[in-house]
C-alpha positions in Angstrom: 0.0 0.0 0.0 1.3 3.7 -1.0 0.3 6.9 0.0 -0.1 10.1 -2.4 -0.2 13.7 -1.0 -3.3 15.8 -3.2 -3.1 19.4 -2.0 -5.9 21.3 -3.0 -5.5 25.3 -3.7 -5.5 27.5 -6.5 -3.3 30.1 -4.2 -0.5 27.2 -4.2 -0.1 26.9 -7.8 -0.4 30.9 -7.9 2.9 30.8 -5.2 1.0 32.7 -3.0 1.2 30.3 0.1 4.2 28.1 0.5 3.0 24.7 0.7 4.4 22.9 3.8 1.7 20.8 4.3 3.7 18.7 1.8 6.6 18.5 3.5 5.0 17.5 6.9 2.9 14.9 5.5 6.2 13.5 3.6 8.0 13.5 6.7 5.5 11.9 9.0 4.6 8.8 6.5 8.5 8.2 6.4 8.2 7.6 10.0 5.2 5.3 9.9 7.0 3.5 7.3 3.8 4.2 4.6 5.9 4.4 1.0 5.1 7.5 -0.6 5.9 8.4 -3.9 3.9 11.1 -5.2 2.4 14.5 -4.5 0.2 16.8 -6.6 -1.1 20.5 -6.8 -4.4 21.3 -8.0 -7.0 23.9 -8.4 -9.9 24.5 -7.2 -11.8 23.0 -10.0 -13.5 20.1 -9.5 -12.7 18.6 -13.1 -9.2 19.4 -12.3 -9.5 17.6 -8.9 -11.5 14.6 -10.4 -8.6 13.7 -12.7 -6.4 14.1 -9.9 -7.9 11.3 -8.1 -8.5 9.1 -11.1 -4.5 9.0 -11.5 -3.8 9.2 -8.1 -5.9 5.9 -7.4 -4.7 3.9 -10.2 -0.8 4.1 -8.5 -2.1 4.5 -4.6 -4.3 3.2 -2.2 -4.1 6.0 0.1 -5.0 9.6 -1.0 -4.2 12.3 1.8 -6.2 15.9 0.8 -5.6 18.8 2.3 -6.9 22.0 1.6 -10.4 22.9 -0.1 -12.6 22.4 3.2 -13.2 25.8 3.4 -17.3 27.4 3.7 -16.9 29.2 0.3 -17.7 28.7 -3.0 -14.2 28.0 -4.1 -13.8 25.1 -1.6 -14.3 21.9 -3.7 -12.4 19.2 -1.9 -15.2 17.5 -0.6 -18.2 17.8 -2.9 -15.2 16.8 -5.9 -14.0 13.4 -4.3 -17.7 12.5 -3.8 -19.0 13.4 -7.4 -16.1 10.9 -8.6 -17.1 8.4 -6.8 -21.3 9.0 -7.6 -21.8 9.5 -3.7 -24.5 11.9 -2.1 -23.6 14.3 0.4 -24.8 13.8 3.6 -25.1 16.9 6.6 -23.9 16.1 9.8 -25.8 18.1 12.8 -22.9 17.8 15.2 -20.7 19.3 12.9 -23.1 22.3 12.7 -23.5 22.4 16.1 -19.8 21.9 16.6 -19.3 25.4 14.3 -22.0 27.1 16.3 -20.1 26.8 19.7 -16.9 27.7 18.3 -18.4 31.1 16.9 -20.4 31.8 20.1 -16.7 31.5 22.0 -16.2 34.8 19.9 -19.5 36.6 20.3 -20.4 35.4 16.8 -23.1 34.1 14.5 -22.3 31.3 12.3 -22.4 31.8 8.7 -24.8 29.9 6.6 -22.1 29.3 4.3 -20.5 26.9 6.8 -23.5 24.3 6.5 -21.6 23.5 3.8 -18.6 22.2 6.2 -21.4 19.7 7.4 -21.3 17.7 4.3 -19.4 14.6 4.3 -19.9 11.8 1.4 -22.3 9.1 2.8 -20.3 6.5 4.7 -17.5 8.3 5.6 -16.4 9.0 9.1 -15.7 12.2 10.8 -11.7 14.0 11.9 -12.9 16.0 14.3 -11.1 19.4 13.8 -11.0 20.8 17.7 -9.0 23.9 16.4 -11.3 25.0 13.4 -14.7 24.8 11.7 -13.8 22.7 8.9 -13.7 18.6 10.0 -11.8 16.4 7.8 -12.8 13.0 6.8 -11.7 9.1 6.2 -13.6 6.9 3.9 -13.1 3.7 1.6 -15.3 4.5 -1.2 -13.9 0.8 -2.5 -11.8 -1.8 -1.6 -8.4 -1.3 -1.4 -8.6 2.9 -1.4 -8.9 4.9 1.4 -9.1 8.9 1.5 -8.5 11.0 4.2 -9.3 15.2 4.0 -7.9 17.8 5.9 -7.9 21.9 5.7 -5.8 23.6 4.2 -4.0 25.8 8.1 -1.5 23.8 8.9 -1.5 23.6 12.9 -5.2 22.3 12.4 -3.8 19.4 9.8 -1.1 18.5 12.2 -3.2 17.9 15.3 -6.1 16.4 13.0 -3.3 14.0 11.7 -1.9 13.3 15.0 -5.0 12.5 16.9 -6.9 10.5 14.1 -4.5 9.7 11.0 -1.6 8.2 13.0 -3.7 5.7 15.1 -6.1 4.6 12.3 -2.6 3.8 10.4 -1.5 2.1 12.7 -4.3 -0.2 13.1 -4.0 -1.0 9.6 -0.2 -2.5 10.2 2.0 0.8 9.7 4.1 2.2 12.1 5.5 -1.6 13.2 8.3 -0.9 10.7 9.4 3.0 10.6 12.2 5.2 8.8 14.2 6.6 10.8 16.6 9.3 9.6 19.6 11.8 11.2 21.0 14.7 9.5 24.8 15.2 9.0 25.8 18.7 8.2 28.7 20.6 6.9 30.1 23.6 5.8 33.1 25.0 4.0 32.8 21.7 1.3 31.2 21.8 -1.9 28.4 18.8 -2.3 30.5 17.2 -5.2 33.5 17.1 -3.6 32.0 15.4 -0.2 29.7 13.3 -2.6 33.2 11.8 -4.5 34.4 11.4 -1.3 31.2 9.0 0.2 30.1 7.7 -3.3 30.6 4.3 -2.1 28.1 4.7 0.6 25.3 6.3 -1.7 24.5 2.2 -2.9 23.7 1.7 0.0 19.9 0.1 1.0 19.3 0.1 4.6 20.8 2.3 5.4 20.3 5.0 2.7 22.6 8.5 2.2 21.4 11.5 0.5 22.9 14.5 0.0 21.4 18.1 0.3 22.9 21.2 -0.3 22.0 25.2 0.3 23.7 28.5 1.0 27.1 26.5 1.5 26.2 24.5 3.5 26.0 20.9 2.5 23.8 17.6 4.5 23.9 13.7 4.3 20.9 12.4 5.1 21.0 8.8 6.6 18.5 6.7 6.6 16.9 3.7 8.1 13.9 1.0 7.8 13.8 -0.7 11.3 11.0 -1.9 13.9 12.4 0.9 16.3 15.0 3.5 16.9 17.2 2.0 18.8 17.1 -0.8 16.0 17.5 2.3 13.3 20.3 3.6 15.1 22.4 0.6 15.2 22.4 0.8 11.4 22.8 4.4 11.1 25.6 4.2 13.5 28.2 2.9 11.9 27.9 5.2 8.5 27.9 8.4 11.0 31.3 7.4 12.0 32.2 6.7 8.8 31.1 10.0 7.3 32.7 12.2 9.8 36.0 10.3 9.6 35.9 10.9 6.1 34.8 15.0 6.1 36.9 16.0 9.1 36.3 19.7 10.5 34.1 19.9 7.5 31.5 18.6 9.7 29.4 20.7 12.4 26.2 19.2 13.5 23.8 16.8 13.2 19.9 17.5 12.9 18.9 20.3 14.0 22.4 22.1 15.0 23.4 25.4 13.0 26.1 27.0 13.0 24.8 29.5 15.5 23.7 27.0 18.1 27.1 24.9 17.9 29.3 28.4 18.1 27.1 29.5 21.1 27.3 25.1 22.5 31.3 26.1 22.2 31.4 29.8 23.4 29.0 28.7 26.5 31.5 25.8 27.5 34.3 27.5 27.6 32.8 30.3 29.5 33.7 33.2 27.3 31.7 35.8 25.2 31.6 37.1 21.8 30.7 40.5 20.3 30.4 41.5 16.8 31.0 44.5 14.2 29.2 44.6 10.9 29.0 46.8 7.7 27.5 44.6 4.6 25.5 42.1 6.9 23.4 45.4 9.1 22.9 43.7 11.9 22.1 40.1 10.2 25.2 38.2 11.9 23.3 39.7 15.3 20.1 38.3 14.4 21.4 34.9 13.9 22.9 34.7 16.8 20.4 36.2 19.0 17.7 33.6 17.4 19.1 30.7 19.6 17.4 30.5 23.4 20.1 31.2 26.0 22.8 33.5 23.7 22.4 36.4 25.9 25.2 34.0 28.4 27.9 34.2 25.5 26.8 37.0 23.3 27.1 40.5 24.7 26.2 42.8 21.9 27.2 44.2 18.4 28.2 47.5 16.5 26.4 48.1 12.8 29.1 50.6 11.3 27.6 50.9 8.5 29.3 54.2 7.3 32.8 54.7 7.6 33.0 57.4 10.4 31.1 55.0 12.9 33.6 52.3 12.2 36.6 55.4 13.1 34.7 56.9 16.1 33.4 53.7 17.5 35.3 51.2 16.6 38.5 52.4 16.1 39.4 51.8 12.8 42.5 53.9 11.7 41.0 56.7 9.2 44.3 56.7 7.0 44.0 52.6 6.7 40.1 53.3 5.8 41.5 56.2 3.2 44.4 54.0 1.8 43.0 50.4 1.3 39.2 51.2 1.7 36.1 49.7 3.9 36.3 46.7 2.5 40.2 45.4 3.1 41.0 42.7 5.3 43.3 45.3 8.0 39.7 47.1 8.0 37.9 43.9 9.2 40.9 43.0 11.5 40.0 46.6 13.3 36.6 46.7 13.3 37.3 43.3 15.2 39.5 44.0 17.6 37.6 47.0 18.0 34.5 45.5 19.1 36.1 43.0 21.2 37.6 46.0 23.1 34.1 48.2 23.2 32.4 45.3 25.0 35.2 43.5 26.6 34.4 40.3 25.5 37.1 37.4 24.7 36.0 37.4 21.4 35.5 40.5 18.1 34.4 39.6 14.6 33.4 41.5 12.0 31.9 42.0 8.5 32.7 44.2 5.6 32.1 43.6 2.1 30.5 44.4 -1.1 27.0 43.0 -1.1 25.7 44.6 -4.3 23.8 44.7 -6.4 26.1 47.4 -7.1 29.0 49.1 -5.7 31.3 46.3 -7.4 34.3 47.5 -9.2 37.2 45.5 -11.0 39.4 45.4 -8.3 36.4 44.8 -5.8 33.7 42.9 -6.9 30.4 42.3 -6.2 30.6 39.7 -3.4 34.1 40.4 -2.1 33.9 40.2 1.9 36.5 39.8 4.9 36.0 38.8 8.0 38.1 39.9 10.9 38.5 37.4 14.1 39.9 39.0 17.3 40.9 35.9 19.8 41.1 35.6 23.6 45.0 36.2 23.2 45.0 39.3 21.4 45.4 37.7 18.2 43.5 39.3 15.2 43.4 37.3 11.8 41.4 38.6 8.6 40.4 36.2 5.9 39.2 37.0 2.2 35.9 35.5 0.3 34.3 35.9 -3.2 30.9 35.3 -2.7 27.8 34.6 -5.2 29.1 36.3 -8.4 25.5 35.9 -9.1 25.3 39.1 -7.2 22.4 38.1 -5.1 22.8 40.8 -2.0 20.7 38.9 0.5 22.3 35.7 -0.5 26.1 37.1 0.0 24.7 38.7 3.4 23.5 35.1 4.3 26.9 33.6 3.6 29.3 36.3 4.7 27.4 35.9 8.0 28.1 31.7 8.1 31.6 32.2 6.9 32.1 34.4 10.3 29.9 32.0 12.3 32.1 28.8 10.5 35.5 30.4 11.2 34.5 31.2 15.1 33.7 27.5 15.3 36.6 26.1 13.8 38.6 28.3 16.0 36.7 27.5 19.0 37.1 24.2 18.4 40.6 24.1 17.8 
């Protein structure tokens, strides 16, 4: 038995709402161990939607909907999957009355529009939505098929599918063997050159390895069919090793680390704190720090110096340096460091400056050019020199000018 994913929705095909519904539903039917193998887009058009289901059931015996189960006009999931199948619509009072208690907790009338949310095709049972109006359904409109609905808002999907979906899988025999998977990451290798380097391991079955790359940084994903984690991890085991042996400092994390969180892990065991200088970033390198719960014990603060007489007044950056070699140099990073580190007294600087574009770029300077200054607990101050996307995307190069700072303070910490 295989699953398809049907998500219903002119607005997704349109881009207008990014559809993670897809990726949630792919992730939590790996983990029941329900192959799945296809997902579609539609319309809200129920012609559109009936073909939909007449290829979708000829390759799957489990169709997951979402989306569509809305009280306007343009909400076809329902009525659509029971004209294919030459079902009636039937109205469910509870559901009604379920819609009119949730508007009276808001001082509000229901709608007669949202009678329409009490139709279900006639032998299907109810998925009680307890954080909407709209309930979701599952029905076996013939043997071997079964179709399950759900709207379209995502928190109301996920606890719809964790209170209903998971158990009635399971009953049917899923969930005894699951995928398991773990998330290698990396940074400062290309995914070719780590994927020539664990080729061998990419024939592997059970365990599998697949790569994934983004905003330089690169992650193997392993992984494994087993009856439970402990089981999966045995098998994964063994190819973790083998993976890190093989990348070296290339590797950072696993899962959900970042960059940010391991640099803060690192900054927060060895007691000391870190403050930061930026020009071409504005305060991005800041943010990404400050996004992880607990950074206010290691990082102490920062200096935008966006224009070159902050970086002289408050940072100390030598005015006939910033007049000879220009803002963007490496002894202009290796100051603003430095200086940082001494404004806030912390055992670590870094800093930013570069050329984020679109413009600006000049032969000698391009677009993308960036150094990054690191002032160390000793007093040591190093700069270091990057070409970033020549595409000259600005908010990409901000992105990655940021990592390479957060990359070099981790390999540093680490040391």
């Amino acid at each position: 038995m295989t699953a398809e994913v049907i998500c219903v929705g002119t607005e997704l095909l349109l881009g207008d709402i990014l559809n993670s519904n897809s990726q949630y539903l792919a992730k939590e039917l790996a983990a029941l161990g329900v192959p799945h193998f296809y997902q579609t887009v539609v319309g809200d058009n129920v012609d559109r939607v009936h073909k939909a289901i007449e290829i979708a059931a000829a390759r799957s015996s489990i169709l997951i909907f979402t989306g569509g189960l809305g009280p306007t006009p343009d909400d076809l999931t329902t009525e659509s999957i029971a004209s294919y199948f030459n079902t009636p619509l039937v109205e469910h009072p509870e559901v009604i009355t379920d819609i009119q208690q949730k508007f009276a907790q808001h001082r509000r009338e229901m709608s007669p529009s949202n009678r329409k949310q009490a139709l279900q095709p006639e032998g299907a049972a109810l998925l009680p939505n307890p954080m909407g109006t709209a309930p979701g359904m599952i029905w076996q409109p013939r043997e071997g098929l079964t179709i399950f609905t759900f709207p379209g808002v995502p928190r109301e999907m996920h606890r719809m599918w964790r209170d209903t979906a998971v158990s009635f899988l399971k009953t049917q025999g899923y969930g005894q063997n699951s995928i398991y998977s773990r998330s290698l990451r990396f940074f400062g290798v290309s995914e070719s050159a780590l994927a020539e380097k664990v080729n061998h391991l990419f024939n592997s079955t059970n365990p599998t390895v697949a790569p994934y790359a983004g905003d330089g940084e690169v992650r193997l994903r392993i992984s494994a069919r087993a009856v439970s984690e402990d089981a999966a991890n045995a098998l994964i085991e063994p190819i973790d090793r083998e993976i890190k042996q093989i990348a070296g400092s290339a590797y950072y994390g696993t899962d959900e680390d970042t960059l940010a969180s391991v640099v803060g892990a690192l900054l927060k065991a060895k007691g000391q704190t870190l403050a930061v200088a930026e020009s071409c970033t504005g305060g991005g390198l800041g943010q990404i720090l400050t996004a992880i719960p607990g950074s206010s014990d290691y990082f102490i603060g920062g200096i935008i110096s966006y224009a070159d007489r902050v970086k002289i007044d408050l940072l100390g950056v030598n005015p006939d340096d910033l007049a000879a070699q220009g803002a963007v140099s490496e002894i202009v990073a290796q100051q603003m460091a430095a200086g940082v580190k001494a404004k806030f007294g912390t055992d670590w600087g870094a800093s930013i400056t570069g050329i984020a574009g679109p413009g600006g770029g000049t032969d000698s300077k391009p677009v993308g050019l960036v150094y990054i200054g690191i002032a160390d607990p000793d007093g040591n101050v190093a700069g270091s020199k990057y070409q970033l996307a020549s595409q000259r995307e600005r908010e990409l190069i901000r992105r990655m000018s940021a990592a390479q700072v957060l990359n070099l303070l981790r390999l540093r910490l680490d040391s």
